[in-house]
C-alpha positions as CSV (number, residue, x, y, z in Angstrom):
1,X,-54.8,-81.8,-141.3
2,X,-54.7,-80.2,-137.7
3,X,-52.3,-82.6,-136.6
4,X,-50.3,-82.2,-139.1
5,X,-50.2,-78.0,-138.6
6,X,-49.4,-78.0,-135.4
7,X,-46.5,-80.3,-136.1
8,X,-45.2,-77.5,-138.7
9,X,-45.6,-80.3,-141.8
10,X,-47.3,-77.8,-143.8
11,X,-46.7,-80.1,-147.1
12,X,-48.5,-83.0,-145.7
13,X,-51.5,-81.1,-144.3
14,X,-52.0,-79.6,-147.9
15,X,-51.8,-83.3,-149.5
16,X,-54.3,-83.9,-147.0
17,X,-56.2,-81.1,-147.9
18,X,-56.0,-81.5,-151.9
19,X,-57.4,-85.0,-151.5
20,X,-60.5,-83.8,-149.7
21,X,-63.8,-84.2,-152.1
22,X,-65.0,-80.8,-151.0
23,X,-63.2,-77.5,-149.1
24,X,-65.5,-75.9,-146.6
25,X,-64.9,-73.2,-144.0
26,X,-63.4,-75.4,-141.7
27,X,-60.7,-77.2,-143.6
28,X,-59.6,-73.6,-145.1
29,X,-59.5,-72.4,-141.7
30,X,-57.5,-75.4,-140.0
31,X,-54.8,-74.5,-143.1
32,X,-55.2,-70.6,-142.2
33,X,-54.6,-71.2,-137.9
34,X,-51.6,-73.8,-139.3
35,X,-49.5,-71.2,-141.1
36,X,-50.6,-68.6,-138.3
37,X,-49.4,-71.2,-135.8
38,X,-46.0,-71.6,-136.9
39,X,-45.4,-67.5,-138.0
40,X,-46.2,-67.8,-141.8
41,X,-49.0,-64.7,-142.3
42,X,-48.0,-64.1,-145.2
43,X,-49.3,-68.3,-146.5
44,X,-52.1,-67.2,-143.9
45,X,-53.0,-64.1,-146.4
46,X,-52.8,-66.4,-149.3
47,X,-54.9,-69.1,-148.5
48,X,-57.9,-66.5,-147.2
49,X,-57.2,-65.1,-150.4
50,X,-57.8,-68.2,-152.4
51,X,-60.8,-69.3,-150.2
52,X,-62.5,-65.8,-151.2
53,X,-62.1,-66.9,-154.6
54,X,-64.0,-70.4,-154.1
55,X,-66.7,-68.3,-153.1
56,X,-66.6,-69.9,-149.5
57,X,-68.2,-67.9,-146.3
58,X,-65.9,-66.8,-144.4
59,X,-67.2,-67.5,-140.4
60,X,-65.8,-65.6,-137.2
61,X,-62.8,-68.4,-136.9
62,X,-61.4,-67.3,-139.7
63,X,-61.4,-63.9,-139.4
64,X,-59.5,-64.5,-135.8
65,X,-57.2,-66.8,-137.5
66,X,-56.2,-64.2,-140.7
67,X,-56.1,-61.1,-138.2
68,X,-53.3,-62.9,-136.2
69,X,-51.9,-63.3,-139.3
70,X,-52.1,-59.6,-139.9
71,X,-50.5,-59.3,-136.5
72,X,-47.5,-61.3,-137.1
73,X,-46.2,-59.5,-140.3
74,X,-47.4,-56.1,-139.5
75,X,-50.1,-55.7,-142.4
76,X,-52.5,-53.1,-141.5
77,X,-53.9,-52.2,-145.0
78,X,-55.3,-56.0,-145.4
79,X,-56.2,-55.5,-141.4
80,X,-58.8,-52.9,-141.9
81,X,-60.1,-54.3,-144.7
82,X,-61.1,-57.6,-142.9
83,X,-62.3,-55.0,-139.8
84,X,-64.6,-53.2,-142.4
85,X,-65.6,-56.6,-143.5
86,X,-66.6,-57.7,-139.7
87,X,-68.4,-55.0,-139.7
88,X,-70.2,-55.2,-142.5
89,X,-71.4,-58.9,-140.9
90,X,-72.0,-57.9,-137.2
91,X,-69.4,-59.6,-135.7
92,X,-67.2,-56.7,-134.1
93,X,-68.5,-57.3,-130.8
94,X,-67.9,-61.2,-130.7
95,X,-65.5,-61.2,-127.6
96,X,-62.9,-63.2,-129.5
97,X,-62.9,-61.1,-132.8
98,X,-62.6,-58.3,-130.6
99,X,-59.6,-59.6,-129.3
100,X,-58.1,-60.2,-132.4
101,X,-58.7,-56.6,-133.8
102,X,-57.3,-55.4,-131.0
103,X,-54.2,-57.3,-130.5
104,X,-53.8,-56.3,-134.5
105,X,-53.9,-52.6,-134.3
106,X,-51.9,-52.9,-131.1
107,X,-49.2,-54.6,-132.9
108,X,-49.4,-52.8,-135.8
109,X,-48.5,-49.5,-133.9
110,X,-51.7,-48.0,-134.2
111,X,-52.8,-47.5,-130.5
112,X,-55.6,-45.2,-130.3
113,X,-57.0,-48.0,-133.4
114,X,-56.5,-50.3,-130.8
115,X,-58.1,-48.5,-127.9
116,X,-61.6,-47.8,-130.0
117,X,-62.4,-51.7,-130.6
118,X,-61.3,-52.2,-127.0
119,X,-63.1,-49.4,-125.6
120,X,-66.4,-50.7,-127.5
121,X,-66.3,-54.1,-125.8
122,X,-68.3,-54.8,-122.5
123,X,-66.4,-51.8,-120.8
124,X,-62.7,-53.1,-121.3
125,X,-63.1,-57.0,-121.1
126,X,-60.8,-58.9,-119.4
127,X,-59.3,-60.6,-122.6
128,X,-58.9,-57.3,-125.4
129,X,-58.0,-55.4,-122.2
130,X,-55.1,-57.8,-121.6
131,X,-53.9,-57.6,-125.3
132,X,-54.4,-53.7,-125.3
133,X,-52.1,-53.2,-122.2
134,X,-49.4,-56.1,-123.9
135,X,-50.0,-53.2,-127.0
136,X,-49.2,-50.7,-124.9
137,X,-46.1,-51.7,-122.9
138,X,-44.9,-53.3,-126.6
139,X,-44.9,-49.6,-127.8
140,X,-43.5,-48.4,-125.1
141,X,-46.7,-46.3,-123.6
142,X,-46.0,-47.2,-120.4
143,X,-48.3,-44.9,-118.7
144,X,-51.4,-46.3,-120.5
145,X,-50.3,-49.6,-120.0
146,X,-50.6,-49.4,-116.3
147,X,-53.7,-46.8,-116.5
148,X,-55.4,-49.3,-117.9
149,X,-54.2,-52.2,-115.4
150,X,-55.3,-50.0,-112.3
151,X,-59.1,-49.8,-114.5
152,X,-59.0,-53.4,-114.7
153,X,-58.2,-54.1,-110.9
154,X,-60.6,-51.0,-109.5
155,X,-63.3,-53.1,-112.0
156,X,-62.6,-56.0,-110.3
157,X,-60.3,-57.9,-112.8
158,X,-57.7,-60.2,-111.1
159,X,-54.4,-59.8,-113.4
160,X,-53.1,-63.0,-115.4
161,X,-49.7,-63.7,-116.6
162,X,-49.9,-62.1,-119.4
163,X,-51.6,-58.2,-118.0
164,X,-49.1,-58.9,-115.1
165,X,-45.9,-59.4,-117.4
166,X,-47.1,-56.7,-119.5
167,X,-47.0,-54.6,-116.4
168,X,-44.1,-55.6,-115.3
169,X,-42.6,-54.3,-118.8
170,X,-44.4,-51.0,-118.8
171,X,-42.4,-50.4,-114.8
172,X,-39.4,-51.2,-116.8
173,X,-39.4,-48.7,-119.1
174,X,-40.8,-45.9,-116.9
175,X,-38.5,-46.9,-114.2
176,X,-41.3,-47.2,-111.5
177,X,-39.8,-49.7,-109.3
178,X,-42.4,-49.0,-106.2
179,X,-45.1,-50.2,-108.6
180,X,-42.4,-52.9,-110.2
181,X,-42.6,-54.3,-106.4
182,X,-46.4,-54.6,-106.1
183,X,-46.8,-56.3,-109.0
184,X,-43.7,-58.9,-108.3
185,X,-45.6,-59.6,-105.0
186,X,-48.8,-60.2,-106.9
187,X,-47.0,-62.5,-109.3
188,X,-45.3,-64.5,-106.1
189,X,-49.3,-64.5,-104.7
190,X,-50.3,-66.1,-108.1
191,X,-47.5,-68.7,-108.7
192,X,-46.3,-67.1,-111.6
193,X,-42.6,-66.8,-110.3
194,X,-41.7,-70.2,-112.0
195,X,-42.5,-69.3,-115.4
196,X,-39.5,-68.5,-117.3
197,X,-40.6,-65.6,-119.5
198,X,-41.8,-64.2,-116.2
199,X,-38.5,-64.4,-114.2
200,X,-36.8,-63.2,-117.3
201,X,-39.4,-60.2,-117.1
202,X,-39.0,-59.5,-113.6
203,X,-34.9,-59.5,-114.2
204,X,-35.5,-57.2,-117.1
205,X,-37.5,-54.8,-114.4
206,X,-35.4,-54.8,-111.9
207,X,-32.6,-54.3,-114.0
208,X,-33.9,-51.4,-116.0
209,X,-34.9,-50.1,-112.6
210,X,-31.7,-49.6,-111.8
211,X,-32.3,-52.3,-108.7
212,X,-29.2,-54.7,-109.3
213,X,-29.3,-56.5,-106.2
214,X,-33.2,-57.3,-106.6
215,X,-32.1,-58.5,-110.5
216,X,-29.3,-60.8,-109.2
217,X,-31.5,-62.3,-106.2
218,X,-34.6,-62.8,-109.0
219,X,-32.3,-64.1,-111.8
220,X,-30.4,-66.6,-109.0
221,X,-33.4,-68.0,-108.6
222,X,-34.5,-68.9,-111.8
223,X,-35.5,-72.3,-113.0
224,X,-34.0,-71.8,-116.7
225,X,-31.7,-69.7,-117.3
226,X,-30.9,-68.9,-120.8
227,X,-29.6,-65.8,-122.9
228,X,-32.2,-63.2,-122.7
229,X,-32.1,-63.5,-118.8
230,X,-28.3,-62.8,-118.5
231,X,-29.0,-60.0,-121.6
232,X,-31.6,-58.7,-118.7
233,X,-29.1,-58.9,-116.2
234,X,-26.1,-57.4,-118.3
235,X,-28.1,-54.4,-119.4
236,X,-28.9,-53.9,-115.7
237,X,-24.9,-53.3,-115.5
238,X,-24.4,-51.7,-118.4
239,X,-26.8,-48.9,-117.5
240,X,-25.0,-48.0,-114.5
241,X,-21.5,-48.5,-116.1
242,X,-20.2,-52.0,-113.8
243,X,-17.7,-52.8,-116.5
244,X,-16.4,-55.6,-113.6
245,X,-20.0,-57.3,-113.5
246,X,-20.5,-57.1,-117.0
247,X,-17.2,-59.0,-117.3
248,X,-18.4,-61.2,-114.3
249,X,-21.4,-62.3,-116.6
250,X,-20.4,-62.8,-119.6
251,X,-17.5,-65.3,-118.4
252,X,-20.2,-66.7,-115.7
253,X,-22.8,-67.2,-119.0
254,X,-19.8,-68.9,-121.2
255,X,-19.1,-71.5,-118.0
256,X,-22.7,-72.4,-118.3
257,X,-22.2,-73.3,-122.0
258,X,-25.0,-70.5,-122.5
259,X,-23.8,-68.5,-125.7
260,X,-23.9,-65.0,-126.2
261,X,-25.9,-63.0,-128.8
262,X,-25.5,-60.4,-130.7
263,X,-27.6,-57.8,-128.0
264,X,-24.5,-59.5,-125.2
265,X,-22.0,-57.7,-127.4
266,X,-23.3,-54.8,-127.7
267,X,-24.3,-54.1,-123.9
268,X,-20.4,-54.5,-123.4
269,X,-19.0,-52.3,-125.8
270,X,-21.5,-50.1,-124.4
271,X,-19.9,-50.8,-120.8
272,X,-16.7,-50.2,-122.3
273,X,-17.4,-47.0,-124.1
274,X,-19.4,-45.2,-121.3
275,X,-16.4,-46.3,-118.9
276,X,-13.5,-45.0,-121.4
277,X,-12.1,-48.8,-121.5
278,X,-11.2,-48.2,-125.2
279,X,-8.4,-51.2,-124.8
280,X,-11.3,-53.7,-123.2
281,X,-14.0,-52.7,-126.2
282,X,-11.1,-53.7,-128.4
283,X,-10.6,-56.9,-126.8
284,X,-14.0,-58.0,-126.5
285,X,-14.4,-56.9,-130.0
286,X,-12.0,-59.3,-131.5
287,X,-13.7,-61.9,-129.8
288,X,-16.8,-61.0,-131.8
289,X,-15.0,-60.8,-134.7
290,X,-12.9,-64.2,-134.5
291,X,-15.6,-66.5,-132.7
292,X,-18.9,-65.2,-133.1
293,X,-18.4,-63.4,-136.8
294,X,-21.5,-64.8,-137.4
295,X,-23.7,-62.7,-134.7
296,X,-21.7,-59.3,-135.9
297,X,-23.8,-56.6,-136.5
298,X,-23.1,-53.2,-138.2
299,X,-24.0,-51.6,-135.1
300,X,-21.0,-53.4,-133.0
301,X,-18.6,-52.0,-135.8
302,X,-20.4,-48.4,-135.4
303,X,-19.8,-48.9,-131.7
304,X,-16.3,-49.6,-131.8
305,X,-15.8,-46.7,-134.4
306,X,-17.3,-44.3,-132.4
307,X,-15.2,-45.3,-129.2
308,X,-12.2,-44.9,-131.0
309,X,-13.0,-41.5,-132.6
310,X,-14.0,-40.4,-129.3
311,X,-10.8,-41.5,-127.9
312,X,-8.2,-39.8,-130.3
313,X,-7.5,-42.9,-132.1
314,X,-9.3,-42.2,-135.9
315,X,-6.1,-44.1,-137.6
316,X,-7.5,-47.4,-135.7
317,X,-10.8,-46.9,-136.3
318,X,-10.2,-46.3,-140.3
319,X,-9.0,-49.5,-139.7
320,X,-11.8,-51.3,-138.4
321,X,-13.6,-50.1,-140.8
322,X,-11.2,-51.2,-144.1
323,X,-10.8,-54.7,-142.3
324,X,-14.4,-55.5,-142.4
325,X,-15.9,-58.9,-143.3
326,X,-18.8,-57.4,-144.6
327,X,-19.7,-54.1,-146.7
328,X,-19.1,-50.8,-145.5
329,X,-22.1,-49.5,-144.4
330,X,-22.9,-45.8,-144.3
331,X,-23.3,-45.5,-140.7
332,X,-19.6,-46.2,-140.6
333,X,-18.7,-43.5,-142.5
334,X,-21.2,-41.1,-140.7
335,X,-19.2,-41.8,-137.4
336,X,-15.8,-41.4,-139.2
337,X,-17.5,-37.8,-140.1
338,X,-19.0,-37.2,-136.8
339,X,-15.5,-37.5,-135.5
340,X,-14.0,-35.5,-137.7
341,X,-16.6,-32.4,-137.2
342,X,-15.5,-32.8,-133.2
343,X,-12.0,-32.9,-134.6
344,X,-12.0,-30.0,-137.0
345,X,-9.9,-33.0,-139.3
346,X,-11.9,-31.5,-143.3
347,X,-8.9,-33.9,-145.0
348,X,-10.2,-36.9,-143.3
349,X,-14.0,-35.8,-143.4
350,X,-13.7,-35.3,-147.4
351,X,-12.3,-38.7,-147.3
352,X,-14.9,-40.2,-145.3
353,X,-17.8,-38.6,-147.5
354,X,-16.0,-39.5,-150.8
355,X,-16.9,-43.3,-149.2
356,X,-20.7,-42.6,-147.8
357,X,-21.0,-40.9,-151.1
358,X,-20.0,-44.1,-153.1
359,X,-22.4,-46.2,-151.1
360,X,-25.5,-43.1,-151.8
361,X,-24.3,-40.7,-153.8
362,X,-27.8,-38.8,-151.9
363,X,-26.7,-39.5,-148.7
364,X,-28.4,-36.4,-146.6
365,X,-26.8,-37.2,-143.6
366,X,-22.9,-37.4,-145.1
367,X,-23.6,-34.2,-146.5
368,X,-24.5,-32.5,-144.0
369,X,-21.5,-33.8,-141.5
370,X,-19.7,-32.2,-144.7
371,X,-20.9,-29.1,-144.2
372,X,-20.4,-28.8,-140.3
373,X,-16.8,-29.7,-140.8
374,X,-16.4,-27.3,-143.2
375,X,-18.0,-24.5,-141.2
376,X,-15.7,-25.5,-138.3
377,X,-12.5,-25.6,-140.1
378,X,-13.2,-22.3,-141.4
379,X,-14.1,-21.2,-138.2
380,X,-10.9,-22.3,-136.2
381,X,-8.6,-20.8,-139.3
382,X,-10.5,-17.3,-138.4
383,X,-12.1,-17.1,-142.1
């Protein structure tokens, strides 16, 4: 059965299972880890289910294995109830169910959840610690993410990959590059460089930073390079405007045979708009559109919109949006409006809300553009 799990052949681990002459705990629990293992909570929730109805005991294992399932589709309701349930048994302070609970509340979004188990554990162990400050940097509490690193290293507590990665993040998105430094050196001092979701984290630092030319020396040295480190390294650009090394990039990535994703598309008609390079956006948006159709996103289309309602050129983007693949989607309509309210254009703004009104005929948003453009219109004709 466990061999079977791990090689994601869920069907033949459950033939395996059904021909066993009694379930116990740890045949239930193998098929519980198994979904867990390859992203299926929701199976994971199922199963526990069923085994709950067999009247089996449930042991500490188990409870790990259906809280990471909890984790990986966001279920806190069914979370808390197998917390209360730990409880209720005396296991909350078993390091690796404490873990667990953690990691779950972290995920979940519900941080100061997260810090209370933690914060019950042998003052911050090493392990919840590390997946409290992933929580944290995850949510984007940078702060608390690094608070809680300093605790661990005044306590003692060398960092691993994982509280040093999660560090790394938390730098990222407060823009502390001094800090960013210390923990790249520590990183170097551990041999963690080599690990490729740790170069692409460092890159991602570095870049968010606002350091370009330490994210090109890091991501030039990479072992494996792959989308999300050029995605690191384009947004690094994009955030300072360098439409030229954007450019650079993305032809550099296509050489490589690398290809680029839905988020490489949108950090260049970001370039493009925050530059004014309305003909460029264009461009790079019929690429998009004609080779990678299939990574378009309604956000792209919004992007484009907006450019070209910024720009003067409404007529084109009614275009875009009447040549679409796919559905209109309200958001395009809502920037047709928001460029009509900077336009003082009420024809084209009724026409827009006639069409977010079709899609939701409650649409909040659409009527209140509406409104504005009305109020301006009256406004510049002196009413």
């Amino acid at each position: 059965m466990d061999m079977y799990m791990k090689c994601g052949l869920f069907s033949e681990a459950l033939n395996v299972f059904n021909s066993l002459a009694t379930h116990d705990v740890i045949s239930w629990t193998l098929l519980i880890m198994g979904c867990v293992h390859h992203g299926n909570g929701e199976d994971a929730i199922c199963i526990y289910e069923q085994m709950l109805c067999k009247g089996v005991c449930v042991n500490s294992i188990t409870y790990v294995g259906i809280l990471m399932a909890c984790s990986c589709i966001g279920k806190i309701l069914n979370g808390r109830e197998i917390h209360s349930m730990v409880i209720k048994r005396g296991l909350e302070d078993e390091p690796r169910i404490c873990t667990a609970l953690t990691d779950m509340y972290a995920k979940c979004g519900m941080l100061p959840e997260a810090h209370k188990v933690c914060a019950k554990s042998q003052n911050f162990d090493p392990i919840s610690s590390t997946a409290l400050i992933a929580g944290y940097a995850e949510q984007g509490c940078g702060e608390n993410a690094l608070s809680l690193m300093e605790q661990l290293e005044n306590a003692g507590v060398s960092g691993n990959i994982i509280t040093l990665g999660s560090s790394l993040r938390a730098c990222g998105s407060l823009g502390a590059l001094d800090k960013g430094l210390l923990m790249h050196s520590e990183v170097i001092g551990k041999g963690f460089e080599g690990d490729s979701i740790m170069g692409f984290t460092l890159v991602d630092m570095y870049s968010k930073c606002a350091s370009l030319a330490e994210a090109r020396y890091t991501f030039d040295r990479l072992a494996i390079v792959n989308v999300l480190s050029w995605n690191a390294l384009i947004a690094g650009y994009t955030q300072i405007a360098e439409i030229d090394n954007v450019i650079i990039c993305f032809v550099s990535m296509l050489q490589e045979g690398i290809h680029p994703d839905s988020v490489t598309f949108m950090n260049i008609l970001n370039t493009c708009g925050d530059t004014g390079s309305t003909e460029l956006a264009h461009f790079f948006f019929q690429i998009l559109n004609n080779d990678y159709s299939y990574i378009l996103i309604v956000e792209h289309v919004t992007c484009m919109i907006d450019l070209f309602c910024r720009t003067g050129c409404i007529d084109k983007a009614l275009s875009v949006v009447k040549t679409m693949m796919f559905h209109p989607h309200a958001a395009l309509w809502h920037a047709i409006l928001g460029a009509c309210l900077r336009s003082r254009d009420l024809e084209l703004g009724k026409h827009a809300f006639e069409h977010a009104s079709t899609l939701d005929e409650n649409d909040t948003v659409a009527h209140i553009l509406l409104s504005n453009i009305y109020v301006n219109a009256e406004t510049s004709m002196g009413w």
